[in-house]
MIKOLPA-525170 format. One record per residue (C-alpha): residue in three letters; x, z, y. Coordinates in steps of 0.05 Angstrom, whole numbers, plus 5000, padded with zeros to 4 digits. Example, Ala and Ser with C-alpha at 12.3 -4.5 7.8 and 13.67 -1.06 7.14 Angstrom:
2
{r ALA, {5246, 5156, 4910}}
{r SER, {5273, 5143, 4979}}
//
This chain:
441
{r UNK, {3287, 8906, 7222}}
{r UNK, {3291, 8837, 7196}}
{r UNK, {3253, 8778, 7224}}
{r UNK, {3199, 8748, 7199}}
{r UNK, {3198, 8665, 7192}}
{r UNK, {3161, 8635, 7254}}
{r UNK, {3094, 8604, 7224}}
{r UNK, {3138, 8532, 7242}}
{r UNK, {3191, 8555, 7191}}
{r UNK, {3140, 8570, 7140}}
{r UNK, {3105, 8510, 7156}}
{r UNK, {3180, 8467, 7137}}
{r UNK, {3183, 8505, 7082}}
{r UNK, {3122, 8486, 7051}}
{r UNK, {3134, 8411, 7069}}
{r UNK, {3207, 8415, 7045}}
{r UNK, {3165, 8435, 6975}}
{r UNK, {3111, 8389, 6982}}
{r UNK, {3133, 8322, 7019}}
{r UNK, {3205, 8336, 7038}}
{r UNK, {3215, 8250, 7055}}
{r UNK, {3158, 8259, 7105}}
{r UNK, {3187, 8329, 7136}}
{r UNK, {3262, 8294, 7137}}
{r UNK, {3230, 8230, 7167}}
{r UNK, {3199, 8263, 7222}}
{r UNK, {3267, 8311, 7239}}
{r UNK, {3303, 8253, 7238}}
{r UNK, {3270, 8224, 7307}}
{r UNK, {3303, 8283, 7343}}
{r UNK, {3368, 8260, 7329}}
{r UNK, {3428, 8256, 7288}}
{r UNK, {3438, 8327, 7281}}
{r UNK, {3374, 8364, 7279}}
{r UNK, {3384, 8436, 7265}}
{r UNK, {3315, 8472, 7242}}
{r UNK, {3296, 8538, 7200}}
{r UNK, {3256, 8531, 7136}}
{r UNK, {3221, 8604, 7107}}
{r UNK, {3289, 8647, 7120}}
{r UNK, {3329, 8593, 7114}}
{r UNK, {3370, 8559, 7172}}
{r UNK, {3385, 8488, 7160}}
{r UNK, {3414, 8429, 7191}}
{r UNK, {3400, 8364, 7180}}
{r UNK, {3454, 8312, 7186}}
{r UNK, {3425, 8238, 7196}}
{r UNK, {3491, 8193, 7203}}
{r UNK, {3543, 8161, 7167}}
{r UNK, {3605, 8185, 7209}}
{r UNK, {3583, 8257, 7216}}
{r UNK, {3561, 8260, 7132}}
{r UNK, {3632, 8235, 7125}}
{r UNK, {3650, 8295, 7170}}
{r UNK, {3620, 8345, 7123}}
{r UNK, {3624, 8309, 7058}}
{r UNK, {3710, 8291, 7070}}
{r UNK, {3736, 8322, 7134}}
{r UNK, {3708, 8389, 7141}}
{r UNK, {3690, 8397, 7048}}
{r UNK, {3732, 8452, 7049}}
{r UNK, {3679, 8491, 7096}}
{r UNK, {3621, 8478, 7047}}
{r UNK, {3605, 8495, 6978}}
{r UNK, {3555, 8461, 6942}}
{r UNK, {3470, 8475, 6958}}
{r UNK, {3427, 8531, 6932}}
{r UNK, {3387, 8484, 6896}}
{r UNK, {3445, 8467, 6853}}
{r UNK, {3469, 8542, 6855}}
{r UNK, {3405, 8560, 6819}}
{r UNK, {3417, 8502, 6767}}
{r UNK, {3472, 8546, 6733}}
{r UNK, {3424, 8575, 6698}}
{r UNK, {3413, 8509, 6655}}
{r UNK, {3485, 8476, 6673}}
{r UNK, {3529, 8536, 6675}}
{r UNK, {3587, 8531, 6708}}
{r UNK, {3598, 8450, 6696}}
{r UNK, {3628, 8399, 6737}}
{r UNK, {3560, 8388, 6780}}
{r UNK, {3544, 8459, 6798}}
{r UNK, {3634, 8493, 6805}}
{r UNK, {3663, 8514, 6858}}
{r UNK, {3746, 8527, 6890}}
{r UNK, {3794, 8520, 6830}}
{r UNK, {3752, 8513, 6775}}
{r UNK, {3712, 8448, 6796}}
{r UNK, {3782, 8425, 6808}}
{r UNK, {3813, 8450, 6739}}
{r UNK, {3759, 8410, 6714}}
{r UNK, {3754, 8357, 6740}}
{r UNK, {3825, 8341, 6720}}
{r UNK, {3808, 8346, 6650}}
{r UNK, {3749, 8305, 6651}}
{r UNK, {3769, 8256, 6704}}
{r UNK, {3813, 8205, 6644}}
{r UNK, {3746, 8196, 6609}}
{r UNK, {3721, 8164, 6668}}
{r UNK, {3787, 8120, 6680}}
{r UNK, {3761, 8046, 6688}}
{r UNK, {3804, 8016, 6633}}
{r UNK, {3773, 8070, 6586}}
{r UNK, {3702, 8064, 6602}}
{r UNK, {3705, 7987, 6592}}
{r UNK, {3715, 8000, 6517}}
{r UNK, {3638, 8027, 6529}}
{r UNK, {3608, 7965, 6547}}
{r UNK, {3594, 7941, 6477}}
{r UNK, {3553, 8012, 6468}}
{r UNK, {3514, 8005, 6530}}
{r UNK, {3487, 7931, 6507}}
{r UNK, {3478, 7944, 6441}}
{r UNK, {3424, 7998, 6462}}
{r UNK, {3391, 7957, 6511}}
{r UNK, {3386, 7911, 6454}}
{r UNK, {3366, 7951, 6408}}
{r UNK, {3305, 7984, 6454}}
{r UNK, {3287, 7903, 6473}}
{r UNK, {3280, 7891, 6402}}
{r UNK, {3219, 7949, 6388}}
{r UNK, {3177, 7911, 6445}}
{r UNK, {3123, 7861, 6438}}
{r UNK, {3101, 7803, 6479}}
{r UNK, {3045, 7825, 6529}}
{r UNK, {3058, 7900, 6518}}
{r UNK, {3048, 7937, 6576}}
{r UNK, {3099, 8005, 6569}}
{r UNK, {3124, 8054, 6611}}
{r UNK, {3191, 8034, 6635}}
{r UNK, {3212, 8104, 6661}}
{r UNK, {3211, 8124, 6591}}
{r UNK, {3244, 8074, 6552}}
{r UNK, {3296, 8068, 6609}}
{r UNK, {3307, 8146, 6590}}
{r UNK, {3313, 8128, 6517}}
{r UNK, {3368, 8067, 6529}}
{r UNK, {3416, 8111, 6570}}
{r UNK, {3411, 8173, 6528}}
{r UNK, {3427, 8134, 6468}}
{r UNK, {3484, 8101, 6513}}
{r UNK, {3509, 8181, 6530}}
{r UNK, {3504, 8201, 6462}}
{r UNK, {3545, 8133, 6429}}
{r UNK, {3597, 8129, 6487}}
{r UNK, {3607, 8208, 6508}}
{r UNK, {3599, 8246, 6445}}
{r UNK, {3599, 8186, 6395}}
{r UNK, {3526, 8221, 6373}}
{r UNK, {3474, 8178, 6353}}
{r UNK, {3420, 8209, 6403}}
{r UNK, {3357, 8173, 6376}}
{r UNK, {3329, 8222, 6345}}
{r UNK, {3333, 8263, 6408}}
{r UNK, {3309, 8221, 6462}}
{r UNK, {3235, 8244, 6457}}
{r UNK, {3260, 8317, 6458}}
{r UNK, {3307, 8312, 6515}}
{r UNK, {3256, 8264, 6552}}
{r UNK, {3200, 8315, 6553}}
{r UNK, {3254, 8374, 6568}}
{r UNK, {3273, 8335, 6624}}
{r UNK, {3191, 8325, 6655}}
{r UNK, {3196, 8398, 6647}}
{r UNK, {3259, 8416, 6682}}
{r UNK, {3243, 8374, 6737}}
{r UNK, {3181, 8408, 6748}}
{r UNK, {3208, 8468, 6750}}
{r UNK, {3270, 8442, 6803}}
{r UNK, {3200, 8436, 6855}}
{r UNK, {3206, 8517, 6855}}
{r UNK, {3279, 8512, 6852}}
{r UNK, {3290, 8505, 6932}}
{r UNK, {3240, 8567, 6947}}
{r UNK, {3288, 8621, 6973}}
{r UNK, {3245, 8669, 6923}}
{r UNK, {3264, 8628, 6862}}
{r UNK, {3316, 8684, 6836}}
{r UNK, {3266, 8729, 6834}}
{r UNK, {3201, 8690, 6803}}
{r UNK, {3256, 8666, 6749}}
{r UNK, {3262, 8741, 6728}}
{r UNK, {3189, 8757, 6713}}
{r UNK, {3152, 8747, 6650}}
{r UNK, {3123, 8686, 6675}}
{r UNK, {3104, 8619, 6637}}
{r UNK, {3146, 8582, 6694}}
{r UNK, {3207, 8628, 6670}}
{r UNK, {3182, 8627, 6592}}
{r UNK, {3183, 8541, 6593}}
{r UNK, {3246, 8549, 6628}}
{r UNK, {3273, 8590, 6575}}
{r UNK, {3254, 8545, 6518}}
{r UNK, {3273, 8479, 6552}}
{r UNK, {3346, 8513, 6558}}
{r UNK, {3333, 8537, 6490}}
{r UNK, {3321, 8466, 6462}}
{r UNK, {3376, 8427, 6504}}
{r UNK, {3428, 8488, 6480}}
{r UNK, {3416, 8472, 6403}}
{r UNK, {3429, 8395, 6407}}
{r UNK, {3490, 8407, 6460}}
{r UNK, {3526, 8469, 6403}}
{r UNK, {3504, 8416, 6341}}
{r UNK, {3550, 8366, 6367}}
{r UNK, {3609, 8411, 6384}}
{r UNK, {3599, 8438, 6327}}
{r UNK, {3599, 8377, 6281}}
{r UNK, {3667, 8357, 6323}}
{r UNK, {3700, 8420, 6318}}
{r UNK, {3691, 8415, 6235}}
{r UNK, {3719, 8331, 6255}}
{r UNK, {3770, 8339, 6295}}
{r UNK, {3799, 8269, 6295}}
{r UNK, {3801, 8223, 6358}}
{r UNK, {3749, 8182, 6362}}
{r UNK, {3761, 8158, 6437}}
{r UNK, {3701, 8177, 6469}}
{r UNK, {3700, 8239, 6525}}
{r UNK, {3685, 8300, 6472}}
{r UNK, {3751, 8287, 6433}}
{r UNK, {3784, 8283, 6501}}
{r UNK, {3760, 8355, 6524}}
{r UNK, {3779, 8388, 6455}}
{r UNK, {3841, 8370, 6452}}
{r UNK, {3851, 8379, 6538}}
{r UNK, {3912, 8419, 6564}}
{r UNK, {3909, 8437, 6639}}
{r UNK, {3983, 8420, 6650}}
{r UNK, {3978, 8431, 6724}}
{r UNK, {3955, 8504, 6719}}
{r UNK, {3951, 8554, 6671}}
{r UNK, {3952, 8509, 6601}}
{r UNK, {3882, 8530, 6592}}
{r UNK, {3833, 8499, 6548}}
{r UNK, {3760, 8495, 6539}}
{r UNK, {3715, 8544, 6500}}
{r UNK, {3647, 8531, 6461}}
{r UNK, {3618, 8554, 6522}}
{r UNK, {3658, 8515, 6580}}
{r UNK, {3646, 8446, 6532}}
{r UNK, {3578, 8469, 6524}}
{r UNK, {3570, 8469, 6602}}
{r UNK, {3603, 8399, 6611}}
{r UNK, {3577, 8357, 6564}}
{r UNK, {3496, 8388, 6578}}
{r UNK, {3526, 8363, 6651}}
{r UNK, {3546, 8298, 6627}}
{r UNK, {3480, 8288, 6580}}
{r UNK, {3436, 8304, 6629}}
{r UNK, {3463, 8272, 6691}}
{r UNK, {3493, 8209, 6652}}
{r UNK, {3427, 8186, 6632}}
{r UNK, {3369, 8220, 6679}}
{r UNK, {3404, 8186, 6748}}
{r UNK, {3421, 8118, 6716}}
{r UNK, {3354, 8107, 6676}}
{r UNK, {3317, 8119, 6739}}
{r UNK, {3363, 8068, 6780}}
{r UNK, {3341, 8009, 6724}}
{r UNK, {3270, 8033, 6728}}
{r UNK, {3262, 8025, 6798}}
{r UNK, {3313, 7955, 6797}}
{r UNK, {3257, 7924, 6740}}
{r UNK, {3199, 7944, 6793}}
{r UNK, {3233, 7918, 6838}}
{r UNK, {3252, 7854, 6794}}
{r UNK, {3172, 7847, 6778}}
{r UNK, {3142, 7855, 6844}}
{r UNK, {3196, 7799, 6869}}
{r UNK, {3181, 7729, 6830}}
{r UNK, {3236, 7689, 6873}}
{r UNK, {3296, 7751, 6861}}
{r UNK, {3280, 7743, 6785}}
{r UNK, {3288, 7664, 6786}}
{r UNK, {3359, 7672, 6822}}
{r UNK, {3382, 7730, 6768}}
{r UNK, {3358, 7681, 6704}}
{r UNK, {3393, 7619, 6740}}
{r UNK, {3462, 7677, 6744}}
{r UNK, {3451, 7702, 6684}}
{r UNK, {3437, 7626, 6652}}
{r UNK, {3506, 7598, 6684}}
{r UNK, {3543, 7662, 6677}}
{r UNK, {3521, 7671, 6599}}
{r UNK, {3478, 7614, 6570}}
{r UNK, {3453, 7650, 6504}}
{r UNK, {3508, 7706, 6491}}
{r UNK, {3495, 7777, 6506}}
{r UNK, {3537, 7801, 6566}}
{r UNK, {3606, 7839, 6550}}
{r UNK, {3648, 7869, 6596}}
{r UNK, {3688, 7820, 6613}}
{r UNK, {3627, 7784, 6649}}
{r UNK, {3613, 7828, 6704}}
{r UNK, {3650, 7794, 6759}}
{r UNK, {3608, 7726, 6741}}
{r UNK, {3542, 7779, 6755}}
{r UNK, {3550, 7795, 6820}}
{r UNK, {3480, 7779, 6844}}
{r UNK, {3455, 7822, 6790}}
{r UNK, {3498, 7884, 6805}}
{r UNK, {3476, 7870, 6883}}
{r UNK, {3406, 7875, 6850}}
{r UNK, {3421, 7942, 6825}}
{r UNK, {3454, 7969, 6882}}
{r UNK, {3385, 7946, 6923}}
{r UNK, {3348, 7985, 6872}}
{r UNK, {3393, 8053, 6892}}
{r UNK, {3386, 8037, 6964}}
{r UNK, {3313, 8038, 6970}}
{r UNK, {3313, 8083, 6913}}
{r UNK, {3374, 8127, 6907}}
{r UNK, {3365, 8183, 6845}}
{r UNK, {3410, 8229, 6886}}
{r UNK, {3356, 8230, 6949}}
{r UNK, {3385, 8293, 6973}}
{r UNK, {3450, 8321, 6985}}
{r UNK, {3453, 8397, 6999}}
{r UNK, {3521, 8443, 7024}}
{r UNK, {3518, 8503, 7044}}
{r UNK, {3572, 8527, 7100}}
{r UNK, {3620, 8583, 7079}}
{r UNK, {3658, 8584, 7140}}
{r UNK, {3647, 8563, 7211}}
{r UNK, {3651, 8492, 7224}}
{r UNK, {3637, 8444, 7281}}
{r UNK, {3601, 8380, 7257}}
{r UNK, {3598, 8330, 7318}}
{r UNK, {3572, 8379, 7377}}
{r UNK, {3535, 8430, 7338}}
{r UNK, {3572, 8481, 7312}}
{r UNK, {3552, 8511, 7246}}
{r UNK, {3555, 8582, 7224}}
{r UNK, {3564, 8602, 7158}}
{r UNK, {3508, 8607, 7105}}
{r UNK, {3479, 8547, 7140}}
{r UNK, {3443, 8496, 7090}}
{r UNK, {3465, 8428, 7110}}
{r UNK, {3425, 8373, 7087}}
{r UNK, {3441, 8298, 7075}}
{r UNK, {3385, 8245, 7056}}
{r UNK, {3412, 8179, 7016}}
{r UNK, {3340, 8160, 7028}}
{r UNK, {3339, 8172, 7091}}
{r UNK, {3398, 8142, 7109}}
{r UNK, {3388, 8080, 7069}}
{r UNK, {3319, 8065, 7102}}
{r UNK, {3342, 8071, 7173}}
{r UNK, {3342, 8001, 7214}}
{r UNK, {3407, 8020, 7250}}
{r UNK, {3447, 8003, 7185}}
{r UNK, {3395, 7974, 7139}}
{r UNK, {3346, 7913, 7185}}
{r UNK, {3273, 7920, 7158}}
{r UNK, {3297, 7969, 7111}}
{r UNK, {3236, 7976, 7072}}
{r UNK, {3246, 7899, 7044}}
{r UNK, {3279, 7889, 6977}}
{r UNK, {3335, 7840, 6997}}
{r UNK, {3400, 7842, 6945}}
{r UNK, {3442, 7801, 6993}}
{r UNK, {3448, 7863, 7031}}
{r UNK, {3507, 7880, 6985}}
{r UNK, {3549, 7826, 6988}}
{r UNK, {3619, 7842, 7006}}
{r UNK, {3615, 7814, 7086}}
{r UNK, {3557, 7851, 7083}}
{r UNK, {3587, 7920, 7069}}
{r UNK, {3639, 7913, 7111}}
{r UNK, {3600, 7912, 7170}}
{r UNK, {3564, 7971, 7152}}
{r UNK, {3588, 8047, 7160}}
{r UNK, {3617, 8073, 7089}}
{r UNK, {3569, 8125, 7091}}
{r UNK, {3508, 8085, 7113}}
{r UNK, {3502, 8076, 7030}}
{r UNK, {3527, 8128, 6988}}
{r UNK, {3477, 8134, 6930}}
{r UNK, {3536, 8165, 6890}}
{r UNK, {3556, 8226, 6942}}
{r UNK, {3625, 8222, 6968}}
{r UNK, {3692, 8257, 6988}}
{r UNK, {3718, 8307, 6935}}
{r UNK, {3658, 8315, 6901}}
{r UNK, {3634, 8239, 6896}}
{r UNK, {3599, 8230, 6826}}
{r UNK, {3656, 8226, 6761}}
{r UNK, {3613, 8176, 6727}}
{r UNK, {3607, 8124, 6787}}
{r UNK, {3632, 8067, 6754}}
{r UNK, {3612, 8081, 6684}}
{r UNK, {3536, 8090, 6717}}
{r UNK, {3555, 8022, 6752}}
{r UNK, {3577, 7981, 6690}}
{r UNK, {3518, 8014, 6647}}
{r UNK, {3463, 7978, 6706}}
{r UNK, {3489, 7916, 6709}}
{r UNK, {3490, 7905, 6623}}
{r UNK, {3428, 7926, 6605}}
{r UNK, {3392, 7899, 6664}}
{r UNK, {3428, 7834, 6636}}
{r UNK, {3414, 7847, 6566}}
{r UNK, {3342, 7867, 6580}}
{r UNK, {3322, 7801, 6624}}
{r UNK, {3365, 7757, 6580}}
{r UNK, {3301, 7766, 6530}}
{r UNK, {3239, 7788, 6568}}
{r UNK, {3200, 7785, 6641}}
{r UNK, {3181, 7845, 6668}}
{r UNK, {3108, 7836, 6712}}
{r UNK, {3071, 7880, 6749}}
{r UNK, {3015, 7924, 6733}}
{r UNK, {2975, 7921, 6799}}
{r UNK, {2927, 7976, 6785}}
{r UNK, {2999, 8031, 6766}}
{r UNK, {2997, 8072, 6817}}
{r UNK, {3069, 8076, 6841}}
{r UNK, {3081, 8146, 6876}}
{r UNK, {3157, 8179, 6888}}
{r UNK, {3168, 8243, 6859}}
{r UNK, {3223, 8277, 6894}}
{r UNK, {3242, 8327, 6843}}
{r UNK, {3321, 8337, 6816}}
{r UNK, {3319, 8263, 6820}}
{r UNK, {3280, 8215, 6858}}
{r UNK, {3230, 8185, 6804}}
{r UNK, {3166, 8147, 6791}}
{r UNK, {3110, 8209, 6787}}
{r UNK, {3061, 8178, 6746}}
{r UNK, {3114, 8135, 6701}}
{r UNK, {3127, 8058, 6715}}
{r UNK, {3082, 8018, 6674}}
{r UNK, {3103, 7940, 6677}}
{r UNK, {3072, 7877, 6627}}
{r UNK, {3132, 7843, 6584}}
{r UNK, {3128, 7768, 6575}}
{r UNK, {3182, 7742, 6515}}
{r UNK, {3228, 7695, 6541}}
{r UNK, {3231, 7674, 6464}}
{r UNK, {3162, 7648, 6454}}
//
């Protein structure tokens, strides 16, 4: 007869739902490997750098990829983020020259002309909701660099799509979520429809390409014309491109535009941090927008943004679930264990980060990260599965935070409340509402 959960397990359960950085907090004062059961669910939680390197790069072949994300093929399908064995890496090769550094450069001019673009629509003493036009700047950035789409039109769509998935990624870690999916129920309805919507824009623009075929050097062209030369010479389908690009859209704009949101907070809550990026940005630019070709004279800036995903890394949680037994450090883990990895945890823990609560960009410095554990900051995942679209997600933070303070001061709105919302993506729950001064006037 099988056992029920203990009224402890239900009780992590319902705080894994509800305030999972306050349940992973407290674990994480038993040690560094802290094995626990949440509802039926036995999970272990793995709290430092050398032994996430052990399960992320040493042992990856033991783990597959969460539950959480296993239920996202619903939406993603079987796309670079949610793939498993041969496929991810079939895959991956095809996608992974779109992401070569020498190609994503040509992208630069894209990602400030957007930033522009959005900076030009605001007003002097406006007070707007970051979060949102953050989302509109790095969709249009997707859509002009990835599909060369012009996404404008779409960014309100896909915006409120996205409040709605996100929502619905709260139920997604219930171990009942297969089945609630299944009924007749407005959760499962608005799930439905938000696919629905995503779906239409997503076949438009293969379809559009399909009737153009001609290179026009962004990542779409690549996969049409993709041979896997290593394998089988397959190529993709409507459906497979369908499942990589809604990857791409989705993740290439939701992680990055919350990484600038929470680097302007951080910019307008810190008066003396925003002096020393104008003087960088004054010596390293004077009046011309950044290119490219500028980001090694913005280093203070990029250590800016790389604060920002420390104290607020989009990817909070890393899930694997074991499909084999494996020995991480002294525990050993049996298979169909969940094994759980917090950026946010691990980024706010003294050991590796002093007063890790303070916003401090000289943290990043390169003498700085060398004395550090490579896995004490890892806001981008790592091993076989660290995040394709690192550097392009890199180069995009550092130009339009550029672009962006190269025209305008971002202050604080003291009475916004500021509250995490640890959905799919670590965000601002009720928005990030922040005063623009012009620099012009």
């Amino acid at each position: 007869m099988p056992q029920l959960p203990s009224p402890r397990a239900i009780r992590h359960l319902q705080q894994l739902r509800r305030d999972p950085l306050t349940l992973l907090s407290t674990l994480s004062t038993r040690g560094d490997l802290v094995p626990f059961r949440a509802g039926p669910e036995q999970m272990l939680l793995v709290n430092h750098p050398a032994l996430i390197r052990e399960v992320l790069v040493t042992q990856h072949r033991a783990f597959v990829k969460g539950r959480v994300l296993e239920r996202t093929k619903r939406l993603l399908g079987e796309g670079l983020l949610t793939s498993e064995g041969e496929m991810h890496l079939r895959q991956r090769r095809l996608i992974q020259p779109a992401f070569h550094r020498q190609r994503i450069a040509a992208y630069g001019s894209a990602m400030v002309a957007a930033a522009e673009a959005r900076g030009a629509r605001w007003r002097h003493g406006a007070i707007l909701d970051i979060s949102r036009e953050m989302q509109a700047i790095t969709l249009q950035v997707v859509g002009a660099t990835l599909f060369s789409a012009n996404t404008a039109a779409d960014a309100d769509e896909v915006f409120a799509a996205m409040h709605d998935l996100v929502a619905m990624f709260d139920l997604a870690i219930l171990p009942f979520a297969d089945w609630l999916m299944a009924l007749p129920l407005p959760m499962a309805r608005r799930f439905q429809r938000v696919k629905e919507r995503l779906d239409a824009i997503i076949y438009r623009i293969i379809a559009e390409r399909r009737a153009d075929p001609h290179d026009r050097g962004d990542l779409l062209s690549l996969l049409l014309t993709a041979v896997d030369h290593q394998g089988d010479g397959y190529r993709m389908t409507d459906t497979q491109l369908r499942d990589e690009l809604l990857t791409i859209f989705l993740a290439g704009h939701e992680t990055t535009a919350n990484a600038i949101t929470w680097a302007l907070y951080l910019i307008a809550w810190h008066p003396a941090i925003a002096e020393t990026l104008q003087a960088e940005l004054a010596t390293a630019l004077g009046d011309r927008v950044p290119t490219v070709a500028d980001l090694p004279a913005l280093r203070y800036t990029e250590w800016l943004f790389a604060e920002a995903l420390r104290l607020y890394p989009p990817a909070w949680l890393i899930g694997r679930r074991a499909i084999a037994p494996v020995t991480i450090g002294d525990v050993r883990v049996a298979p169909d264990t969940i094994v759980l990895m917090s950026p946010w945890l691990i980024h706010h823990d003294p050991r590796f980060f002093p007063d890790p609560y303070r916003c401090d960009p000289l943290r990043h410095t390169p003498a700085a990260q060398a004395d550090r554990p490579k896995f004490a900051f890892f806001p981008f995942g790592g091993g076989p599965r660290n995040c394709i679209g690192e550097p392009f997600a890199w180069m995009e933070g550092v130009l339009v935070l550029a672009t962006l303070l190269q025209r305008w001061r971002f202050l604080p709105v003291p009475d916004h409340p500021v509250v995490l919302q640890t959905g799919i993506t670590l965000r601002p729950r009720y928005g990030m509402q922040l005063r623009l001064e012009s620099r012009q006037i």
